[in-house]
C-alpha positions in Angstrom: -20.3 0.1 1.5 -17.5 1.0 4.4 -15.2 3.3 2.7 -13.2 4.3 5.9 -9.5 4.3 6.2 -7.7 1.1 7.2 -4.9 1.7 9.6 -1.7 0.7 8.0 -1.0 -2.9 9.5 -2.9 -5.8 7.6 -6.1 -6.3 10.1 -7.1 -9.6 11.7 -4.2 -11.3 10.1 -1.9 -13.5 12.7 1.7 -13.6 11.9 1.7 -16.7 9.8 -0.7 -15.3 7.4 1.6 -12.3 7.1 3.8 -12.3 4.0 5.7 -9.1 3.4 6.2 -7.6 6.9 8.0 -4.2 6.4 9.1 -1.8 9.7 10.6 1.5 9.0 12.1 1.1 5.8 13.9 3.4 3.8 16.2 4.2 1.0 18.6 7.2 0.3 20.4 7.7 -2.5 23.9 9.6 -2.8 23.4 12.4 -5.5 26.0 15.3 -6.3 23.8 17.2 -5.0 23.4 15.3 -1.6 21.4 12.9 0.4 18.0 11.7 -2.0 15.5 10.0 0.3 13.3 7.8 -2.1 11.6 6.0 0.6 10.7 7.1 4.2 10.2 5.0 7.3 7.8 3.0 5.2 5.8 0.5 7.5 3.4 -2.5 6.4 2.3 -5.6 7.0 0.8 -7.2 3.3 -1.3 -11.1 3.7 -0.5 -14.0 2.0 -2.6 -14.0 -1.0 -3.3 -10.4 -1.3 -3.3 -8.5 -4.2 -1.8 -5.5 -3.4 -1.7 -2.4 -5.7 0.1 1.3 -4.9 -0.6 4.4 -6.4 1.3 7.3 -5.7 2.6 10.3 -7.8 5.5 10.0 -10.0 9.0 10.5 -8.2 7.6 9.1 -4.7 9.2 5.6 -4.5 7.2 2.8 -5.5 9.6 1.4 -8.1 12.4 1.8 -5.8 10.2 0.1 -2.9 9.6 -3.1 -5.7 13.6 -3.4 -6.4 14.2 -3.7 -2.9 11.7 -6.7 -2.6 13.1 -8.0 -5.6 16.6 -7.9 -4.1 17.9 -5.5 -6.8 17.8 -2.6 -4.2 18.7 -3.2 -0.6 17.0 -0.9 1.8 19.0 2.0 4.0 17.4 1.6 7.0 14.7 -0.5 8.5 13.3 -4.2 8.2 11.9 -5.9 5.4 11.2 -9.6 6.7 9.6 -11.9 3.5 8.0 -15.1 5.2 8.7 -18.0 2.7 9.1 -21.5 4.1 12.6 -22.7 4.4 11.7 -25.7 2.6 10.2 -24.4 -0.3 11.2 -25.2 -3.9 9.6 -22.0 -5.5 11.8 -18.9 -6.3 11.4 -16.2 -4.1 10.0 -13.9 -6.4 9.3 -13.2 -10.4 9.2 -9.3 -12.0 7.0 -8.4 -14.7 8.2 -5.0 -15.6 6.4 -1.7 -17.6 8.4 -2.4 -20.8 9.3 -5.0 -23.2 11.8 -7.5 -21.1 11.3 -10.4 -23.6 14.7 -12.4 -25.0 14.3 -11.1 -28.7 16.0 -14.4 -29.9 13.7 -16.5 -28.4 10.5 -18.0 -29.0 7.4 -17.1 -27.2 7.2 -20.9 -25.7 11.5 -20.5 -24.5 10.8 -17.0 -23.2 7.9 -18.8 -20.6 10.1 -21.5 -20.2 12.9 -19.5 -19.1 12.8 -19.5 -15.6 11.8 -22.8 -14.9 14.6 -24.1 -17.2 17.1 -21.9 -15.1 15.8 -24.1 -12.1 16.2 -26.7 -14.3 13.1 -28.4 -13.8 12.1 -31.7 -15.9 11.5 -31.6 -19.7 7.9 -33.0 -18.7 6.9 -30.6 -16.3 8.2 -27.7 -18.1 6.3 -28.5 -21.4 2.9 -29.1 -19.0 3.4 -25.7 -16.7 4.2 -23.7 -19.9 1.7 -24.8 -22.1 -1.0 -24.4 -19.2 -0.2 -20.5 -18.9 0.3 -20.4 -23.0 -2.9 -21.5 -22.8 -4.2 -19.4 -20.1 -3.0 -16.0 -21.9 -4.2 -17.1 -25.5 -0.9 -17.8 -26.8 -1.1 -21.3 -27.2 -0.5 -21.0 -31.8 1.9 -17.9 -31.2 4.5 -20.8 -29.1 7.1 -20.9 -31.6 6.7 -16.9 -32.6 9.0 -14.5 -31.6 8.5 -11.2 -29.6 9.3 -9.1 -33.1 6.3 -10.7 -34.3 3.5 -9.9 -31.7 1.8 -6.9 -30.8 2.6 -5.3 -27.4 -0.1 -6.3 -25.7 0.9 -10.1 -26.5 4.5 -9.2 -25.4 2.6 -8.6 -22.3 1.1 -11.7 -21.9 4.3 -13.4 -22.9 5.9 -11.7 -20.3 2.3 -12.6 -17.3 2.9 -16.0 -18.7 6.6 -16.6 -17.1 6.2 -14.9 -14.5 3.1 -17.4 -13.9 4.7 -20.4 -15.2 7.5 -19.8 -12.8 5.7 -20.3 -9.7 7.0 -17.8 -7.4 6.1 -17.0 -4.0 5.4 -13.3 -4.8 4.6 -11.4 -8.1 5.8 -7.9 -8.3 4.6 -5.8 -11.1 5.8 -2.6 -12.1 2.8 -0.8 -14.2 2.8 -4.5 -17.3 0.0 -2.2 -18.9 0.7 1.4 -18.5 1.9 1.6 -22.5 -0.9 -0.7 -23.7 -4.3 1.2 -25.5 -7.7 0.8 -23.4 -8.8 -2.7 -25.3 -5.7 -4.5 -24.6 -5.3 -3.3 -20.8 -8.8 -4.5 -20.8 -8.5 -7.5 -22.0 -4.8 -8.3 -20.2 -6.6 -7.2 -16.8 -9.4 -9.9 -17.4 -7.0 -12.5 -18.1 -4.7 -11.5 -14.8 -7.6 -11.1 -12.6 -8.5 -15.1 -13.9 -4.6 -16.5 -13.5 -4.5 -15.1 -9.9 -8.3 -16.5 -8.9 -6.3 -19.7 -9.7 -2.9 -19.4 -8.1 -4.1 -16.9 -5.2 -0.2 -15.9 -5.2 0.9 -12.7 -3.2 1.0 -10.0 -5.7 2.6 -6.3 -5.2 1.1 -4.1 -8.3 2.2 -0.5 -9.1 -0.3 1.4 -11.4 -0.7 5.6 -11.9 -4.3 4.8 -12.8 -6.8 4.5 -9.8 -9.5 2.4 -12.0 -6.9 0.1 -12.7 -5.9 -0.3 -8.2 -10.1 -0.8 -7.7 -11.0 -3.1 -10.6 -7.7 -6.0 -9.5 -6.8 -5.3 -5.8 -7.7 -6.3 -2.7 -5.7 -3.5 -1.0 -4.6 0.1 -2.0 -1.2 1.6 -0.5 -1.5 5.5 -1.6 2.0 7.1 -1.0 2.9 10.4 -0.2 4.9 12.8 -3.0 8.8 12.6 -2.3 9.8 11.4 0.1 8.0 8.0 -0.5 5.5 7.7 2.8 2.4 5.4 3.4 -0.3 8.2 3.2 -2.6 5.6 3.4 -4.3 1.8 3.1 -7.8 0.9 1.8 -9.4 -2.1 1.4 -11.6 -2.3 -1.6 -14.9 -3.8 -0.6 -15.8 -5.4 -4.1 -16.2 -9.3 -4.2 -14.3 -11.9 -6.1 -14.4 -13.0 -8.5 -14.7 -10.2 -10.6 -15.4 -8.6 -13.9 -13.3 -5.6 -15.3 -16.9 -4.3 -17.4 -19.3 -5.5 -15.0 -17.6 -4.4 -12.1 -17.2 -0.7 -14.1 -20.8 -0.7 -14.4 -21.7 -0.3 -10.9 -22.4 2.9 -9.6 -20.6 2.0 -6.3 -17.6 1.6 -8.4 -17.5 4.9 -9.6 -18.3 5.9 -6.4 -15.3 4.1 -4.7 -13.2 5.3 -7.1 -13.5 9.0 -6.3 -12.8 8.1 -2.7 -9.7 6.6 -3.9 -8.4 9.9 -5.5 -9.2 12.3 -3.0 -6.5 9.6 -1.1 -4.8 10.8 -4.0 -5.3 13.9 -5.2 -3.7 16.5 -2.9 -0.1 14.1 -3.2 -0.6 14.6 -7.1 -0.8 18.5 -6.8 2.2 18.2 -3.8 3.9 16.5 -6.5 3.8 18.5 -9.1 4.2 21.7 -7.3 7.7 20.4 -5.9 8.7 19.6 -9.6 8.1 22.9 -10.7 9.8 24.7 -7.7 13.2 22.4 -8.5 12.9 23.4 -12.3 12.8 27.0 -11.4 
């Protein structure tokens, strides 16, 4: 298994297969007590089709770096180019978020529908896209529930299921499972890991936990501690498709993963060691 170091620009990719083509991007943020640079000179280049997950310490700009692609950020400095086809229909992209972002007075089936109703797509092809990803995610009986009546981990598919049923060109996740307990992050990781093999959409996943960057992506962005830097890309050498318990299983996996945190590790300690010398 090659575990060496991708350089930061996607590999053996031409530009039309490049979706997300970042150069030097970077955010600062005004703060009484000055200049706060979130993100610095950040370059990549992600594929069409990848899944992409980052890992980084707390405080180092991955949530910032997900607004900005989701237009609710715009960057300081630096180029973000998004290659979607002037003619397409679909909306550029869809958020899944870490907490509960569900309409409370709405029912499970109107919550998926949401977005494509806002498009104002056909009765028809709403009932047939939202039933498929209702379907999809197990939810199929809960349609007419509401979110005060599911468990979190169901809010969470809720949630998977519009941003699938929406169809965008890029799916940006902002740690959906970090609040879940083992069995339902388990089980919500199975049934993401399915709902991409059959979309293939271009995904950009944050996650704290390392197992969790192996066992779905395709590529690992480790960032720096504050300010937010590309420390470094890995590709992760496992085949599609995959399963979350068999993949664990393997011994290269395990394996793999410790290569991943020693990416990791000395940002965590960099990380924490800044914290402790602001507090003081």
């Amino acid at each position: 298994m090659n575990m060496a170091q991708q350089p930061i620009a996607a590999t053996g990719a031409g530009a039309d297969d490049i979706k997300i083509r970042m150069s030097e991007l970077s955010k600062v943020f005004e703060t009484r007590k000055g200049p706060f640079v979130a993100i610095d000179q950040l370059s990549l280049e992600i594929p069409q089709g990848c899944f992409f997950m980052i890992v980084g310490p707390s405080g180092c700009g991955k949530t910032t770096l997900l607004r900005i692609l989701a237009g609710l950020e715009s960057q300081s400095s630096g180029e973000l180019i998004i290659n979607q086809p002037k003619t397409s229909q679909r909306p550029g992209n869809s958020m899944v978020f870490q907490g509960d972002s569900l309409f409370p007075w709405m029912s499970v089936f109107d919550n998926a529908a949401y977005g494509l109703r806002m498009r104002r797509r056909p009765v028809a092809e709403i009932n047939e896209i939202v039933g498929h990803y209702l379907a999809r995610t197990g939810l199929r009986k809960f349609r007419d529930s509401y979110p005060h009546q599911l468990s979190g981990g169901m809010r969470q598919r809720v949630s998977i299921a519009r941003a699938f049923a929406n169809d965008p060109d890029i799916l940006l996740m902002d740690e959906p499972f970090s609040a879940l307990d083992e069995q339902n992050k388990l089980l919500l990781q199975e049934e993401l890991l399915k709902i991409w093999e059959e979309t293939r959409k271009t995904v950009m996943f944050i996650t704290h936990s390392v197992d969790e960057a192996v066992t779905l992506g395709d590529r690992i962005l480790v960032m720096s501690a504050h300010p937010g830097r590309a420390k470094s890309i890995v590709d992760v050498p496992f085949a599609r498709p995959r399963s979350v318990l068999e993949l664990r299983a393997r011994p290269e996996y395990g394996e793999f993963v410790y290569h991943i945190w020693g990416h990791l590790r000395d940002e965590v300690d960099r990380a924490r060691a800044l914290d402790e010398a602001s507090a003081s």
